[in-house]
VMD Tcl script that draws the C-alpha trace (Angstrom):
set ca {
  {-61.16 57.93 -42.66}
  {-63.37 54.92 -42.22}
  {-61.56 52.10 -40.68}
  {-62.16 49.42 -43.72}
  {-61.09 51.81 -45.71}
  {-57.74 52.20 -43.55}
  {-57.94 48.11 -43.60}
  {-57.40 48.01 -46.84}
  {-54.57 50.53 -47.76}
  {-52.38 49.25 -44.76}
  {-52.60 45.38 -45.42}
  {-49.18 46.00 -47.72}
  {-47.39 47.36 -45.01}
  {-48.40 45.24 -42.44}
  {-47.29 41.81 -44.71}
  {-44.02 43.49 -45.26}
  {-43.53 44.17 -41.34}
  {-43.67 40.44 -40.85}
  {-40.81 38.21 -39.89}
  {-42.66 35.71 -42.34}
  {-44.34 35.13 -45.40}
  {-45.60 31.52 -44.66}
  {-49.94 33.04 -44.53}
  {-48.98 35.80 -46.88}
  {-51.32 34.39 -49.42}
  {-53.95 33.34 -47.24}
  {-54.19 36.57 -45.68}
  {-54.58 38.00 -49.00}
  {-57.58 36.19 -49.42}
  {-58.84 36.48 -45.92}
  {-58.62 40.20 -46.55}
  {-60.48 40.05 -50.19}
  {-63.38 38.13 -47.79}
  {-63.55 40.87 -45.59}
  {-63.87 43.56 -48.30}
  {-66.68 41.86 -49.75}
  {-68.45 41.71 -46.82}
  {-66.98 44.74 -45.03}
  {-67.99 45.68 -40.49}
  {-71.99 44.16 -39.91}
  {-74.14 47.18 -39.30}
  {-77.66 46.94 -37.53}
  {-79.27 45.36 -40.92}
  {-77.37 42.07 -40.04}
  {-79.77 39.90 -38.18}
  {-76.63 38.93 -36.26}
  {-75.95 42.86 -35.23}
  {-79.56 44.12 -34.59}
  {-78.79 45.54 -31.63}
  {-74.99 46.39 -31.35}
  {-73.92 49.14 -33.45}
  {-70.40 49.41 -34.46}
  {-70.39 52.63 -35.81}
  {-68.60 54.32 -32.63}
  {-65.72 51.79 -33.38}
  {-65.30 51.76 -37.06}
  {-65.39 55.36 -37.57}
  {-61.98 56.34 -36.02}
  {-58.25 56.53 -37.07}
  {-56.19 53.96 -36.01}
  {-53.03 53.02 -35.27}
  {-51.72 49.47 -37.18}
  {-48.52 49.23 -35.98}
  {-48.24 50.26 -32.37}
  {-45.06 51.07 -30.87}
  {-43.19 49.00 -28.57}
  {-41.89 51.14 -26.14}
  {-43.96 50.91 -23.12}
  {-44.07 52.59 -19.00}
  {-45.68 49.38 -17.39}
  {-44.09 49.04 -14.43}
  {-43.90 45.95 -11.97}
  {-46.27 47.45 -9.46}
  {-48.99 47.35 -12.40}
  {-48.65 44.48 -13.41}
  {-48.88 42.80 -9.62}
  {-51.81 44.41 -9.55}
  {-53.75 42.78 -12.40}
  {-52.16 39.25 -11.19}
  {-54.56 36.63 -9.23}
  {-51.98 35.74 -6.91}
  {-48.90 34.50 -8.41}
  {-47.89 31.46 -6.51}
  {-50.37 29.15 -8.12}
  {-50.79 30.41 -11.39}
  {-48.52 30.46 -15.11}
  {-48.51 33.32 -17.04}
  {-47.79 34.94 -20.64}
  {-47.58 38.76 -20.59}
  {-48.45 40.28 -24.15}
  {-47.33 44.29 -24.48}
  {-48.47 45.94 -27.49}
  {-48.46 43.26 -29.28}
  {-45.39 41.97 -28.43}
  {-44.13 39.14 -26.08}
  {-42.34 40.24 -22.67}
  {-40.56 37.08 -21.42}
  {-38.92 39.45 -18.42}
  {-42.99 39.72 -17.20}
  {-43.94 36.48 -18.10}
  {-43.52 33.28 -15.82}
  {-43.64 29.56 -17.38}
  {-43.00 27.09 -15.09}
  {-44.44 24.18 -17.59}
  {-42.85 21.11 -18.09}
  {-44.35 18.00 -21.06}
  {-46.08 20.36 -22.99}
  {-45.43 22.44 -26.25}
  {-45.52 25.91 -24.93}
  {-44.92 28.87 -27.18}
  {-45.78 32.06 -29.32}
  {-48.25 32.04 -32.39}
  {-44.86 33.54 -34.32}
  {-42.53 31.41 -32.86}
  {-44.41 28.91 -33.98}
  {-44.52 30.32 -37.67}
  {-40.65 30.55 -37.45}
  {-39.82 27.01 -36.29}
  {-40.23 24.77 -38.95}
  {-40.83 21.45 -36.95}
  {-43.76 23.35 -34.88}
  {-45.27 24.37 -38.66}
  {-46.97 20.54 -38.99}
  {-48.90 20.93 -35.50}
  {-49.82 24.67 -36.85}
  {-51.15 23.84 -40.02}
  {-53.53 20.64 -38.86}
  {-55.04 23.34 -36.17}
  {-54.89 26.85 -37.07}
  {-58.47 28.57 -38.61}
  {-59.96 24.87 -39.03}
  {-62.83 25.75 -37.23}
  {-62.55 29.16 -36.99}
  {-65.44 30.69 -39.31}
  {-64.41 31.78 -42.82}
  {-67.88 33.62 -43.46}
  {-67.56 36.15 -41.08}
  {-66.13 39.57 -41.18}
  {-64.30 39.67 -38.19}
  {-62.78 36.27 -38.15}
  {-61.32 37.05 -41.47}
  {-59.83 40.35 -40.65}
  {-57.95 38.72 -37.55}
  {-56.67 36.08 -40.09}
  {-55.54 39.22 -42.66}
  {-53.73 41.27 -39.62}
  {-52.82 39.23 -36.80}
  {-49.58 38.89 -35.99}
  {-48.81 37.17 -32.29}
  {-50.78 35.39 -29.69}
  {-50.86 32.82 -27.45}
  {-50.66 28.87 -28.16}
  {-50.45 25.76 -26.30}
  {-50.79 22.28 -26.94}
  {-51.20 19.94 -24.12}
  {-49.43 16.41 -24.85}
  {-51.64 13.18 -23.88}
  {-52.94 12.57 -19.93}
  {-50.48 15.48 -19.28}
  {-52.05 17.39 -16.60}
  {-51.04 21.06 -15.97}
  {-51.64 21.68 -12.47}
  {-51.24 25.86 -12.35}
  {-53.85 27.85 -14.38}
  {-51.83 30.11 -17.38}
  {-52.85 33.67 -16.95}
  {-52.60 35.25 -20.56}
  {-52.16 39.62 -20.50}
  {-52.74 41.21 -23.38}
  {-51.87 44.53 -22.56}
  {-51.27 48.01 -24.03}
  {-49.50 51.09 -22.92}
  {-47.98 54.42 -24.03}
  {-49.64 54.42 -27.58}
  {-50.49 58.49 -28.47}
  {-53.06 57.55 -31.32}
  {-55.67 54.54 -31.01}
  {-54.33 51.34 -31.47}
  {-55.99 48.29 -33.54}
  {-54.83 45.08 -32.35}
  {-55.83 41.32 -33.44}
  {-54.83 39.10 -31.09}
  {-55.21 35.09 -31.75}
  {-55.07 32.51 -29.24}
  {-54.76 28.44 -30.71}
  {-55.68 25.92 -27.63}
  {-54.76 21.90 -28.21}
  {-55.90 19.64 -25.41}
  {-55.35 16.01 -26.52}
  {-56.48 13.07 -24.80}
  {-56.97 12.43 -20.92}
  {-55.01 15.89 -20.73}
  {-56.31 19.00 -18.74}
  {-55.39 22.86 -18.48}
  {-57.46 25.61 -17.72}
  {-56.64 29.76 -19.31}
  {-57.59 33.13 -18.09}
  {-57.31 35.71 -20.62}
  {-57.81 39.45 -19.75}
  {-57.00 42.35 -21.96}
  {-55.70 45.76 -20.44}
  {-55.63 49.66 -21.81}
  {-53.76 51.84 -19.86}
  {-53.85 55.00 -22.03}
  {-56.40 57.52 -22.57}
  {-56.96 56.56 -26.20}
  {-58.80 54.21 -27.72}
  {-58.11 50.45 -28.27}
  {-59.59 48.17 -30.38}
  {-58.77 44.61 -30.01}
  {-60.30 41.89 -33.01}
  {-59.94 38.57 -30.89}
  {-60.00 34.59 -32.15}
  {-59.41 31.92 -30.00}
  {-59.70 28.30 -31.29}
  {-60.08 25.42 -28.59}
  {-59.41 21.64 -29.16}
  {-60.76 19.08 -26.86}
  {-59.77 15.13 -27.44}
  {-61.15 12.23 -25.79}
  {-61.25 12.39 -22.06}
  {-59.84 15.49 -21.79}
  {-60.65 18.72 -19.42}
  {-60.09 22.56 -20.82}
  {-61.47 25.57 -19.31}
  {-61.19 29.28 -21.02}
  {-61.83 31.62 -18.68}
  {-62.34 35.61 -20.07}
  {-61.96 38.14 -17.63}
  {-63.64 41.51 -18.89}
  {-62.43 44.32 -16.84}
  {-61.23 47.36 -19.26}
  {-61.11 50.24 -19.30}
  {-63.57 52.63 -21.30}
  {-61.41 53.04 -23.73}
  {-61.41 50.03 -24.89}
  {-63.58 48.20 -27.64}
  {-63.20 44.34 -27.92}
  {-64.98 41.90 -30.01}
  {-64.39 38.08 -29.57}
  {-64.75 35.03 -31.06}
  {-64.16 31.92 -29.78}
  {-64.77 28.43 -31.35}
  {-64.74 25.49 -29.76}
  {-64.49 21.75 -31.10}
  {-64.84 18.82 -28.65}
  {-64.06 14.57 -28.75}
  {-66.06 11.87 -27.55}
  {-66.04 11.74 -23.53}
  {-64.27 15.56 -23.13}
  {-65.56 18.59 -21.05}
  {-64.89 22.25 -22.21}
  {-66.60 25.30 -20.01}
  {-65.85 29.02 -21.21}
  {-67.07 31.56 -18.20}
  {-67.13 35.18 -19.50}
  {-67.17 38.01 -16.96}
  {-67.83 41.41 -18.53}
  {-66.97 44.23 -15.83}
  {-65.53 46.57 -17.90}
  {-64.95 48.02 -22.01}
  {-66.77 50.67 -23.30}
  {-68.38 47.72 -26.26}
  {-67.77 44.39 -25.47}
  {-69.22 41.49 -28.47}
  {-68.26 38.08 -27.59}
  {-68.87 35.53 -30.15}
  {-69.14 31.40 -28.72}
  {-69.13 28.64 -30.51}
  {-69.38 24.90 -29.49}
  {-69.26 22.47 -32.11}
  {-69.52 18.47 -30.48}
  {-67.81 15.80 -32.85}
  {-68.21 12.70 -30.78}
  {-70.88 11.04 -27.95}
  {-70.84 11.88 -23.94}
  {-69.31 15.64 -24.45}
  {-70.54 18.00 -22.07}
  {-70.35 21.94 -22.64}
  {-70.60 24.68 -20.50}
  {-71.13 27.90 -20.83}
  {-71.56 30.31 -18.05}
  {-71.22 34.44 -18.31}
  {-71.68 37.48 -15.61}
  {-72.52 40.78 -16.86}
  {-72.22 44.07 -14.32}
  {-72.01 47.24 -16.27}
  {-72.88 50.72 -15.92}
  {-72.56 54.66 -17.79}
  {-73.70 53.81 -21.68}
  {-71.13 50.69 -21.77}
  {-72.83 48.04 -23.90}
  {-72.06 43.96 -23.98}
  {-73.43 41.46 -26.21}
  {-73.13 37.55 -26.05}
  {-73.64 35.38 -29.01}
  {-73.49 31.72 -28.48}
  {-74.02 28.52 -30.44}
  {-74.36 24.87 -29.10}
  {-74.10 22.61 -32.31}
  {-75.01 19.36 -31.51}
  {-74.46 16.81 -33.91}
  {-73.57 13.53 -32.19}
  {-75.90 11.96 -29.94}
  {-75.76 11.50 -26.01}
  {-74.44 15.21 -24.97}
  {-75.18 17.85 -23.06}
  {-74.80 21.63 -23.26}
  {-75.36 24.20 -20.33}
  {-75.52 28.12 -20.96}
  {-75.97 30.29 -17.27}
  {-76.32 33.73 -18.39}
  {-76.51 36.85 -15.97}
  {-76.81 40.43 -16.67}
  {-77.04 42.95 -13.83}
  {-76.98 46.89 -15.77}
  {-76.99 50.36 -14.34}
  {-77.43 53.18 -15.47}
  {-77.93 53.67 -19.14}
  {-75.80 50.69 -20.08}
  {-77.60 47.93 -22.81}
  {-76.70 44.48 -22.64}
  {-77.20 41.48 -25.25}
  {-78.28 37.99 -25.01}
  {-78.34 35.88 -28.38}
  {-78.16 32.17 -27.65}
  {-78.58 29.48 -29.93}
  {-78.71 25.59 -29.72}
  {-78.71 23.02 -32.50}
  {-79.61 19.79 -32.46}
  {-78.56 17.86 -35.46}
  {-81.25 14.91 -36.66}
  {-78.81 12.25 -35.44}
  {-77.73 13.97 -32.37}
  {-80.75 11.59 -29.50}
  {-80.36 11.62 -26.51}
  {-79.61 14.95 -26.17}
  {-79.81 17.50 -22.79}
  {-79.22 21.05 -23.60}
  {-80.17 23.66 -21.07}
  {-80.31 27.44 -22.03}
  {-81.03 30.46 -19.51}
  {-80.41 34.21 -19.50}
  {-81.80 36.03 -16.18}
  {-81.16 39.84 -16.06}
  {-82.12 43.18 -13.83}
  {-82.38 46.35 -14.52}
  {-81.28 48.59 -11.90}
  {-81.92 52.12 -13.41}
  {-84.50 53.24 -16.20}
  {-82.19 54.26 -18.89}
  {-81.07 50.42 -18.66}
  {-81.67 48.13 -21.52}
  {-81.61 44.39 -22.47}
  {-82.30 42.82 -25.61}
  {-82.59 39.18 -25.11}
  {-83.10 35.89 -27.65}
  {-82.80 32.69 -26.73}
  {-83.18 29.77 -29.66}
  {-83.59 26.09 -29.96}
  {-83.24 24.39 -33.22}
  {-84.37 20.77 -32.77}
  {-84.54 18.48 -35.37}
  {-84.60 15.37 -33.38}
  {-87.62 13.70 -31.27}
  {-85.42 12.20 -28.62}
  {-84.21 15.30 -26.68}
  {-84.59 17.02 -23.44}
  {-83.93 20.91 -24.43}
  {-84.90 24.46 -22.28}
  {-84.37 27.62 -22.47}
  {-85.83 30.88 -20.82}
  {-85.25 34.32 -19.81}
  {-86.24 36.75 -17.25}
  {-85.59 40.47 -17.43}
  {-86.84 42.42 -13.99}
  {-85.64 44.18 -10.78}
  {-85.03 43.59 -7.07}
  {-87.49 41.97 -5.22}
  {-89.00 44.26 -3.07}
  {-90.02 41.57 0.06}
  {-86.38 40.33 -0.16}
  {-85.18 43.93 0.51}
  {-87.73 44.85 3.30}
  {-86.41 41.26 5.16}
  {-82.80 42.09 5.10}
  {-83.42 45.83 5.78}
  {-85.90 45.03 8.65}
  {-82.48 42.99 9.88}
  {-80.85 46.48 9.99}
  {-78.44 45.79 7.07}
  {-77.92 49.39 4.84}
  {-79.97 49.59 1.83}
  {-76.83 49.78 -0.68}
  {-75.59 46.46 1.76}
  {-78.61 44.68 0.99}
  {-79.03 45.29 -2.85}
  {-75.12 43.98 -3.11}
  {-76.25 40.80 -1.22}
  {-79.50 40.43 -3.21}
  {-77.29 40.75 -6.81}
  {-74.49 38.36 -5.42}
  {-76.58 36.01 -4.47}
  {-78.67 36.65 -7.89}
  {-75.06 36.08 -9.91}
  {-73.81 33.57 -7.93}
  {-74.81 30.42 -9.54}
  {-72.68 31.59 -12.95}
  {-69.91 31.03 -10.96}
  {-70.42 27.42 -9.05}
  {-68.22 25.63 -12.10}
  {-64.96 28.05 -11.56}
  {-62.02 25.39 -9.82}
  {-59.67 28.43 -9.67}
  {-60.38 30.18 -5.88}
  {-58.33 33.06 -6.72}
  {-60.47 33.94 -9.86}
  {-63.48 33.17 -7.89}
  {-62.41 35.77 -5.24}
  {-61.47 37.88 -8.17}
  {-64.78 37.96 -9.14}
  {-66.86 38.40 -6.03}
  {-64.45 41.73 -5.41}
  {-64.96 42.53 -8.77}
  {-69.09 42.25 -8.05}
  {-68.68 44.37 -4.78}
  {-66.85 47.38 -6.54}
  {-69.27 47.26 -9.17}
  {-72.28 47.68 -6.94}
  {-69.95 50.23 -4.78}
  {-70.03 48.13 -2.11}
  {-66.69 47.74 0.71}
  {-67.66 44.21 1.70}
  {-66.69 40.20 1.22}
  {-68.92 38.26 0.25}
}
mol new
graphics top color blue
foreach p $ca { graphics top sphere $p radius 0.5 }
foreach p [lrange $ca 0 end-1] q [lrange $ca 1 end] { graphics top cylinder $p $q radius 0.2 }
display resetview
């Protein structure tokens, strides 16, 4: 059975499995939205290139069970370090407080449905929740039908949380494949700062299939940085959106690394609502076998006096096919402008593909905009040098990529995800070496 089909025929189960009714009706609609429009295939300009069908044309599982094997070893293992970092552990669906560790103090801390069920944190809910998440689009509207828990934060005034929040979603022991959707509501208000890693995690054979939103609120003066750490397993399909509203005078970066997941389709959105924001947008891409990830982003500017910065990097083996679909708007009152769009890629094996399309829509005459992309292989001179220098041939190429991926990563404060990452590079290129 197709999986809209399944969609729709478990949506009255699912509302009654709730501890709430508070959304009932608006998932109703959301669902109605979703039918009408039903999965994008590749005669949506938007999906030209990613087909769905391996995901929407299996049995799922709606309501995974909670019983779980993870152990504490496991777990350590997916950690950063755990001295300097907060952290949320999500386990088929469910919160584990015994795994997770909050150490937060000044800040409203909790569940997306302990939120529902606490009537004095419903006021801060309503104002945020799917304002600025897109109502047009099939996915976003399924994850409003059928989610159930997530992650949210909201960061009082000049409060400053000094240890990054580490946020697991992970699942375990399921027989059948699961479908998750996950949600994740960020509120940063003014002069306040906190930076997230999010990483999702399959540890069965079968196949997951997580529908992701995360919503991100910057206010005046304020710092947030969403990091998404991509290492999954392959079998695991994930498609993300994230959207992402900023103030006058705030800074918001999202880095994506995409290791891992046998389809990976993150959706970005940056919409500026006020002078002197700066966005930033960085991604690295490794993957190998016939894995396939596609990044869709969107800059709208529509004040004047900001700047936006996308720092794209693919590096594919194999016959893997990566995406690059980057868009900028500048808004006719939005002077002053700097955006700065780039996408650099290489293709290590024939059967590798990228399909790559970066966009500028200007409609003002005061702007400094760019964008480019490059899609080639190892330079041949650099590899004679550092061979000639009697460094191994598989040595060499790993030094060549890192240094080819390493500017994606100058923005990351977090040294513990940066060394995550640079390990993360060297087992990718099957390398044993620190960079």
């Amino acid at each position: 059975m197709s999986l809209d089909i399944q969609i729709l025929n478990q949506h009255s189960d699912f509302l009654e499995s709730l501890l709430h009714s508070f959304l009932n009706e608006e998932r109703k609609i959301a669902l109605q939205k979703f039918e009408e429009k039903g999965f994008p295939t590749k005669k949506d300009e938007e999906y030209k290139y990613t087909n769905l069908k391996e995901i929407t044309e299996k049995d799922y599982n709606f309501f995974p069970s909670e019983a779980h094997h993870i152990t504490k070893e496991q777990l350590d293992e997916l950690h950063l370090g755990k001295e300097h970092f907060d952290w949320i552990v999500f386990i088929n669906g469910k919160l584990h407080k015994e795994y997770s560790n909050i150490s937060i103090e000044n800040a409203e801390f909790l569940t997306l449905n302990e939120a529902l069920n606490d009537s004095a944190k419903k006021e801060t809910f309503n104002q945020y929740f799917n304002t600025i998440a897109s109502k047009d689009l099939a996915f976003t509207n399924l994850n409003l039908a059928y989610f159930n828990e997530g992650f949210f934060l909201k960061v009082p005034k000049n409060i400053v949380i000094e240890k990054p929040i580490h946020v697991f979603y992970i699942s375990d022991s399921q027989e059948e494949n699961t479908f998750y959707n996950t949600r994740n509501l960020l509120i940063v208000e003014a002069g306040a700062k906190v930076e997230v890693i999010e990483s999702h995690h399959n540890f069965d054979e079968s196949f997951v299939f997580t529908n992701s939103v995360t919503e991100i609120f910057t206010y005046q003066n304020a710092k947030a940085d969403w990091h998404k750490l991509q290492n999954d397993s392959d079998t695991s399909y994930l498609v993300d959106h994230t959207f992402a509203k900023q103030e006058r005078d705030s800074l918001t970066t999202v880095n994506t690394f995409s290791f891992g997941g046998k389809l990976v389709r993150n959706n970005l959105d940056f919409i500026h609502n006020g002078e002197n924001i700066n966005s930033f947008m960085n991604g690295i891409t490794i993957i190998g076998k016939d894995q396939l990830v596609d990044h869709h982003t969107a800059v709208h500017h529509n004040t004047p006096n900001c700047e936006s910065y996308q720092n794209y990097k693919g590096i594919y083996k194999d016959k893997s096919h990566g995406v690059f679909n980057g868009k900028v708007f500048v808004n006719k009152i939005a002077q002053k402008t700097n955006a700065y769009q780039q996408n650099n890629n290489i293709l290590l094996d024939e059967g590798a593909t990228i399909d790559t399309k970066p966009q500028l829509e200007i409609f003002a005459d005061d702007v400094k905009c760019s964008h480019g992309c490059t899609v080639g292989q190892l330079n041949e001179d650099a590899m004679f040098y550092l061979r000639a220098r009697g460094i191994s041939k598989k040595e060499a190429r790993a030094l060549l990529l890192y240094a080819f991926a390493n500017d994606a990563m100058q923005n990351i404060d977090i040294e513990p995800l940066k060394v995550k990452v640079s390990k993360l590079l060297a087992e990718k290129l099957e390398v044993n070496m620190e960079f």
